[in-house]
Every structure is written in structure tokens, then in C-alpha cells.
N, C-alpha and C positions, 0 to 999 in steps of 0.2 A: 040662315039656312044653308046658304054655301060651304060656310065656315065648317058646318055639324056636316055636311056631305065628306068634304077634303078630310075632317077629323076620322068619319068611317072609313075610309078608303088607308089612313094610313095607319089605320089600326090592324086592317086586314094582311096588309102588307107586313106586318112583324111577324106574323103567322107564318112557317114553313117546314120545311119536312127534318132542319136540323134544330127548330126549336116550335113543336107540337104545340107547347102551352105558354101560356106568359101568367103574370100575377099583376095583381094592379101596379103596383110599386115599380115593377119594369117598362110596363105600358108607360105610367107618368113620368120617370125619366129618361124613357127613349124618345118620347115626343116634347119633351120638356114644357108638361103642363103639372096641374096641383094633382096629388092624390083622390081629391075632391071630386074634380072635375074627370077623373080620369074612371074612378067608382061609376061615376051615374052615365057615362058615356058607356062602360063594358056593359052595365046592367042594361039600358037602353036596348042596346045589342042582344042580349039574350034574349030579351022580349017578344024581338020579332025574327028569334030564331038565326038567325046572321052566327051567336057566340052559343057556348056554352058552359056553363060553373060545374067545375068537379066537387068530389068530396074535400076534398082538398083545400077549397076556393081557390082555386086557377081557372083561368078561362082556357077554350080551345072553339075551333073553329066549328059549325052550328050546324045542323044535317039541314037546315033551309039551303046552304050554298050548293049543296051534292043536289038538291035538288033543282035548284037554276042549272045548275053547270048539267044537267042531265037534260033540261028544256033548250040552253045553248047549245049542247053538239046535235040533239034531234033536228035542230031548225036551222042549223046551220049548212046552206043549199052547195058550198063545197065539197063540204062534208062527205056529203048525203051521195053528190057524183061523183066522189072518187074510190069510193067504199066498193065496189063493182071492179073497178080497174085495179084497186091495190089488190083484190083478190085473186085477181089474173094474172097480176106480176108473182104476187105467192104460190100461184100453182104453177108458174112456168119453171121459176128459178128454185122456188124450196127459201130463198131468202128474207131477212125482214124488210118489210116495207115500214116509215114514217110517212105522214102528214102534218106539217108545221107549221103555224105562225107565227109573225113577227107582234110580242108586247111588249111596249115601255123598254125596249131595245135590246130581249133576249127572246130565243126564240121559245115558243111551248108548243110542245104537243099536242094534235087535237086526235089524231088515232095512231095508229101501231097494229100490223099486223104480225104475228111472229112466223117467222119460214119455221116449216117443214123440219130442214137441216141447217138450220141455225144457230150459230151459238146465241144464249141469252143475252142480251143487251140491257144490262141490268140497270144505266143511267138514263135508260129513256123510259115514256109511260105516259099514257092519258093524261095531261094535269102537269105535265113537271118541266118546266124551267131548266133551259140551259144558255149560257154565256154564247150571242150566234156566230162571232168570228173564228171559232172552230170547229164547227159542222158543216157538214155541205149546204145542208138547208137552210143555216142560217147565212151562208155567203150568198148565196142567191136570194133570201130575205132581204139583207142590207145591200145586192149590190143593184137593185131597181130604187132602192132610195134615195135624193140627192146626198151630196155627200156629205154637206156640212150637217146635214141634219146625222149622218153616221159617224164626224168628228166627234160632233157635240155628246153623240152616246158614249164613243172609246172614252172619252172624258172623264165622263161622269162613272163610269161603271168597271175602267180599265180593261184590260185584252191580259186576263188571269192566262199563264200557260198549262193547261192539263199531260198535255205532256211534253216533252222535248220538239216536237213536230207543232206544236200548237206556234202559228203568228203572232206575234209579240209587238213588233214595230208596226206602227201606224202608216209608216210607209208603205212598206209592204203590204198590207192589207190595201190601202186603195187600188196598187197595182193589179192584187188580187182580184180585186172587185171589179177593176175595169176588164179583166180578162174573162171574167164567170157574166159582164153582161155583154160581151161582147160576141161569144161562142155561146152563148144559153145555158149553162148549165157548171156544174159546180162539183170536185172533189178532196171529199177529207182522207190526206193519205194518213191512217194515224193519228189525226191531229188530236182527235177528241177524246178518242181511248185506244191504249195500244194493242196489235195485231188486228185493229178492226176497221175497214176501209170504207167510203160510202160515197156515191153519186146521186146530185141531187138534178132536180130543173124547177121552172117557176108554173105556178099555175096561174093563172089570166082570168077576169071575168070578162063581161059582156062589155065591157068600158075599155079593156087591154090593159088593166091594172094589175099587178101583181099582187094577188090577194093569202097566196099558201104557196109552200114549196112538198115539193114529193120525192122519197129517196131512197135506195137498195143500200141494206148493211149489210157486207159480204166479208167475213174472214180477208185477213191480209192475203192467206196463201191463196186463194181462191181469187179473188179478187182480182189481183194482175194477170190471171189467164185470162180472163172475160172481161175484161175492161171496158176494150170496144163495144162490144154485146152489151155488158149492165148500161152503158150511156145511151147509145142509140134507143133502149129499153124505157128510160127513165123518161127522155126525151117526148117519144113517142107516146108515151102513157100519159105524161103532165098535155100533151097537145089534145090528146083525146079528156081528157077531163074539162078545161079550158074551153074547147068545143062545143062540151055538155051545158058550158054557164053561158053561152052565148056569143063567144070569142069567134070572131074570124080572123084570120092573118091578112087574106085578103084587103079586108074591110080597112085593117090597121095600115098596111101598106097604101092605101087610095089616101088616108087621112094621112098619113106623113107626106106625103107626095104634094098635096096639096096645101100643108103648112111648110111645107120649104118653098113652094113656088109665092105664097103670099109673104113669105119674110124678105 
């Protein structure tokens, strides 16, 4: 049973937005199992709605998942309290707001709101996956995490550059990282798409975990007049969300205080 679970999961996974459909023949030799096995496994899948077979016979991913992923972001109680504040940040600034988390070591987007006076940010969106060492939000994703466990991702997944601005060296990125947990908050000059700038901070549940990050996308030009402004903004909004899940800083400060005086 395990086996047939990990088998699903990494069927899903070949599924994305630069390859829509796959065919059995590629499924079996991307996973390198038989034809066989790889037929009654897609079909399995269409069954309960997960795939679907075109005219074609190709599969593509199965309107059961739009309908989970529509039951996960309803229930999802971060979500749910930020969706109030990022619409406050869009009526002050006119800018886009995201909401991210960190999966399987890239970040995805759980909403998006678009400014007013925005340019379109056409790599971001409900659902879609981006590499997180070159985003604001995903530097403040990885930089609450220990670190080996952020090695072990650079690793595995590399530190692609998008653009000339994107961090490369793994050195530099932990400096990074130690700098974005040390000041709270996090900026992509550029890194991730050019002429477009963005400031993140972390969001907090009731435990002081870092569960999402939140972030203003602002034009290059625009951007460096309000720098100060968009940060203390961003800051201030992830504190009040964080607030809403149960977080105190109080609470968090008594508990450090008290784990350093018992060490």
C-alpha cells in the first residue's frame, strides 16, 4: 500500500504547466517501471478522478485535484486571515500582494492579489511553483528553516539563476539567510524577474512557527522610493496576520527567556 501511495505521488509530480499531458510510455520510463504496470496505475487514477485520458490516450491531471486544492485553500485558517490584510495592503499601495509556502523546497503560492497599478506578474498565480532562493518569500521560507535541511534542498534541486541578480553560490545564500532571520524580513532586488522588486516577512502561527510568508511586488522604479514604507508595511501586516493565528511575540519572548536560562 505504501508503495501504490509513493507510486501516486510521483506520478503527479511529472504533471506541470511545461508538460500538461504525459502518455503511458513516458510515465514508465520516467519512473522506470514496465508499461504494464504503469497502464493499470494511470488507469487506477482516472478512476477516482485524480487523471484524465484524452482523445488522444494521454493522460492530464483530473478536475478531482481543482477540487481538493479548492477544499485546501477554503480551510486553510492562514489563508483565510490574511485574505482581509492583503486587501488592505492593495488598497493602500495599488501593489501586488503574494501569499506563499514553502513545498518540497520551492515555494507555491497559496493567493495573489493584483494592485490596482500594478504591472502583471505573470510567473506568479494560485498553484504555481517557484525555485524559493530567489524571491523574497521564499528567502524568508528557507531562512526559519535549519540549515542543513536548506543545504540538502540547494542540492538536490540547485539555485537555477533567473536572472543575473538571482544567488547562485550557496554561500551567499546562507549569509542571506542569516541576514533575512535576523532583521525579519526579506528583499528580492530583481532577483526573480527583472525591473520588478519585492519585500517579504514571515507569518507565525500560534506555536511561533513559520507557517507562510507575505510580500509587496513593486516596479523597480517605484520601489526604491518607498522601500522603507513597503517594508515596515509588509512587516506590520505579516505581524497582524500572525496575531490573527494565535501568535504573540510576548508569549515567544517569556519562552526563549526561559529556554536559555534552563540551558
Amino acid at each position: 500500500m505504501l508503495s501504490t501511495v509513493q507510486r501516486v505521488g510521483q506520478v503527479l509530480e511529472l504533471f506541470g504547466m511545461d508538460h500538461p499531458e504525459r502518455s503511458v510510455s513516458e510515465v514508465a520510463t520516467l519512473l522506470g517501471i514496465p508499461k504494464s504496470t504503469a497502464h493499470a496505475l494511470l488507469c487506477t487514477m482516472c478512476e477516482i478522478g485524480l487523471l484524465r485520458r484524452t482523445a488522444e490516450r494521454r493522460y492530464r491531471l483530473g478536475w478531482r485535484i481543482l477540487a481538493l486544492s479548492t477544499t485546501l485553500l477554503a480551510t486553510t485558517q492562514y489563508r483565510a486571515e490574511a485574505r482581509p490584510v492583503m486587501e488592505d495592503l492593495v488598497a493602500r499601495f495599488g501593489e501586488t500582494v503574494h501569499l506563499a509556502s514553502l513545498e518540497s523546497g520551492r515555494v507555491l503560492y497559496v493567493d495573489k492579489l493584483q494592485g490596482t497599478r500594478a504591472v502583471q506578474v505573470s510567473v506568479t498565480g494560485v498553484g504555481v511553483e517557484l525555485p524559493a532562493h530567489c524571491s523574497a518569500v521564499g528567502k524568508v521560507l528557507l531562512a526559519f528553516r535549519p540549515w542543513e535541511e536548506v543545504a540538502a534542498m540547494a542540492v538536490q534541486k540547485g539555485l537555477p539563476a533567473l536572472t543575473p541578480n538571482t544567488i547562485t553560490d550557496l554561500g551567499r545564500l546562507r549569509e542571506e539567510l542569516e541576514l533575512v532571520r535576523q532583521r525579519g524580513y526579506a528583499f528580492d532586488i530583481e532577483e526573480a524577474v527583472l525591473e520588478l522588486c519585492c519585500v517579504a516577512a514571515p507569518i507565525r502561527d500560534h506555536r511561533g512557527h513559520v507557517v507562510a510568508a507575505m510580500s509587496l511586488s513593486v516596479p523597480a522604479y517605484r520601489f526604491h522610493r518607498q522601500k522603507d514604507e513597503l517594508r515596515r508595511a509588509i512587516v506590520s501586516a505579516c505581524r497582524e496576520v500572525s496575531s490573527r493565528l494565535g501568535y504573540s511575540e510576548l508569549e515567544e519572548a517569556t519562552r526563549w527567556r526561559r529556554s536559555t536560562s534552563a540551558s
